[in-house]
C-alpha positions as CSV (number, residue, x, y, z in Angstrom):
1,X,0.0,0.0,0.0
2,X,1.6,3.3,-0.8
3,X,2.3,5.9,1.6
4,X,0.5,9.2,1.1
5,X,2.2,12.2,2.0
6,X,0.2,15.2,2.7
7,X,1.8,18.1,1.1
8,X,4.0,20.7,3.7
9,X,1.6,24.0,3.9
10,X,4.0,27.0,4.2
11,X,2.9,28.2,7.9
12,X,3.9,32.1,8.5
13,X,6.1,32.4,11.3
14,X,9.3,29.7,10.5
15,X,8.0,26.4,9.4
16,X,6.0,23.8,11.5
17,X,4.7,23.5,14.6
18,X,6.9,20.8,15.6
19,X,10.2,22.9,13.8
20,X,8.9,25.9,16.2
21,X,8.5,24.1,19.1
22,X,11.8,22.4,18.8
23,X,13.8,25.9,17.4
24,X,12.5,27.3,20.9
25,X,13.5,24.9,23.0
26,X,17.2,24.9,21.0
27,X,17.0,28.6,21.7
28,X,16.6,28.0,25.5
29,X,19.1,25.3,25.9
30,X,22.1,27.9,23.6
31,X,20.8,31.0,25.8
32,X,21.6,28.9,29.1
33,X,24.5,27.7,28.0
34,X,25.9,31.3,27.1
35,X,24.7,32.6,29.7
36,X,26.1,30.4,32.0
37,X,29.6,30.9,30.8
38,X,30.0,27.5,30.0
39,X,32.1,28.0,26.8
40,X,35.7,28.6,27.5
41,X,36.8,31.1,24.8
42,X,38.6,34.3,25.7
43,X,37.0,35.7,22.6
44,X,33.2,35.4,24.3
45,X,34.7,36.4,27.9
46,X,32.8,39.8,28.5
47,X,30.2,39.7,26.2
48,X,26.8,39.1,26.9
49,X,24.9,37.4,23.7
50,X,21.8,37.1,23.2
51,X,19.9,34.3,21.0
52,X,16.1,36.3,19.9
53,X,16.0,32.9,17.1
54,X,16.6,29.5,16.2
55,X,15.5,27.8,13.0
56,X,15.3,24.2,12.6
57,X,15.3,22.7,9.2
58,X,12.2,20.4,8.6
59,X,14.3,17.1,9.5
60,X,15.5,18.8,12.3
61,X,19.0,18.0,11.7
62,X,20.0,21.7,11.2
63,X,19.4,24.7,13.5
64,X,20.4,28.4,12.7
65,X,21.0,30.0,15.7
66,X,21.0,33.6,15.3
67,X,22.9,36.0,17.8
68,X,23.7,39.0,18.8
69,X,26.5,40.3,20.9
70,X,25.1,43.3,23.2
71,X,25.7,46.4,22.0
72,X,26.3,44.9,18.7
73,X,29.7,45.1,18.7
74,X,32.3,42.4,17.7
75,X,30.2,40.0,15.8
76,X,32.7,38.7,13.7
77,X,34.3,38.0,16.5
78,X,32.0,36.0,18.6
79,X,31.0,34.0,15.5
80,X,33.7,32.8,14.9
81,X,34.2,31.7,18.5
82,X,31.4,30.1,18.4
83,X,31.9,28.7,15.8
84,X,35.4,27.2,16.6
85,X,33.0,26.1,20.0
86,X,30.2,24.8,17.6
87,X,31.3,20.6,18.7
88,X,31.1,21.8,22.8
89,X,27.7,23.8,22.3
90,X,26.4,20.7,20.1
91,X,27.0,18.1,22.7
92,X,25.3,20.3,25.3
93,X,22.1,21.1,23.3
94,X,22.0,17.1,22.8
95,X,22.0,16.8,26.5
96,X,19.4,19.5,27.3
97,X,17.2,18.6,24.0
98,X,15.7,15.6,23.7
99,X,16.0,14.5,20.2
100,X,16.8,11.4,17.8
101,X,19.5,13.7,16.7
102,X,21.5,16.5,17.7
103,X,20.8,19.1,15.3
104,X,23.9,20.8,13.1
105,X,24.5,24.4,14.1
106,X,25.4,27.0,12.3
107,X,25.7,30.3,13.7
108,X,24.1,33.8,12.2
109,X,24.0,37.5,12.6
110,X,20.3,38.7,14.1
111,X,20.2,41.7,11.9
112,X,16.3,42.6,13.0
113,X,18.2,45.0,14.9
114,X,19.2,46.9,12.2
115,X,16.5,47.0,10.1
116,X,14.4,48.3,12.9
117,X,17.1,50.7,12.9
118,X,16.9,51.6,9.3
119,X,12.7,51.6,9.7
120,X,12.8,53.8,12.4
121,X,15.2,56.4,10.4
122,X,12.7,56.2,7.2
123,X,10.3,57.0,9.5
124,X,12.1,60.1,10.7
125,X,12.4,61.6,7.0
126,X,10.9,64.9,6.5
127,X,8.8,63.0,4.0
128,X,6.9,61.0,6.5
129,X,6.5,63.2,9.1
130,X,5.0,65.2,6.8
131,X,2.5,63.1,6.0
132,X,1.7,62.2,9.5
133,X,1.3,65.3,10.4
134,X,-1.7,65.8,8.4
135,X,-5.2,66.7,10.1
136,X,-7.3,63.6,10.0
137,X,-10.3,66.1,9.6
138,X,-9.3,67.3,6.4
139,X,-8.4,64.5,5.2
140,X,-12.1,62.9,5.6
141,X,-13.6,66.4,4.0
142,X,-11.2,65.7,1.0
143,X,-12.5,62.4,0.6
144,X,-16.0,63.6,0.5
């Protein structure tokens, strides 16, 4: 008897419910762990990093963690410590995480800072303000 697949509906927000679920989880386990201070790398001594993501893959055998050092300063940097770290940190998210497999990781700049950045600065233009400064009254008489 063949097996019938249903087909993957694209779900807004990441993926599945189970690839959610699971990236959170993964998200909690890295936090602690960096948090903790349990990597020894002089390169991530004195910053504090934070992890606002993780996205599995749908087989779950991939997670991209994304982070941010605070302040946003030295990223290269702290990648590629973790990075060089990336065996250490999987064998702890394998312990904390209970799945078939430990996931892959693969480490990536949270840049939702920055476009909130660059939002917020558009937002700022003369151009905009101008239009928001507007009376709502007129507007609706204009309309009419």
């Amino acid at each position: 008897m063949p097996r019938h697949h249903q087909k993957k509906s694209s779900v807004p927000g990441g993926g599945s419910q189970r690839q959610l679920r699971v990236g959170e989880q993964v998200r909690h386990a890295m936090a602690d762990i960096l948090a903790q201070g349990n990597v020894h790398d002089a390169d991530l001594e004195g910053h504090i990093i934070t992890v606002p993501e993780v996205r599995m893959s749908p087989d779950l055998k991939l997670a991209t963690v994304y982070v941010m050092p605070l302040g946003g300063r030295d990223t290269d940097i702290v990648i590629a410590a973790l990075e060089r770290n990336k065996k250490f940190l999987r064998g702890e998210v394998a312990r904390r995480v209970n799945l078939k497999f430990a996931p892959d990781i693969r480490f990536r700049v949270d840049e939702r800072f920055d476009e909130a950045e660059r939002i917020e600065k558009l937002l700022r233009t003369p151009a905009v303000q101008k239009d928001l400064e507007q009376d709502p009254e007129t507007d609706r008489e204009e309309e009419r």
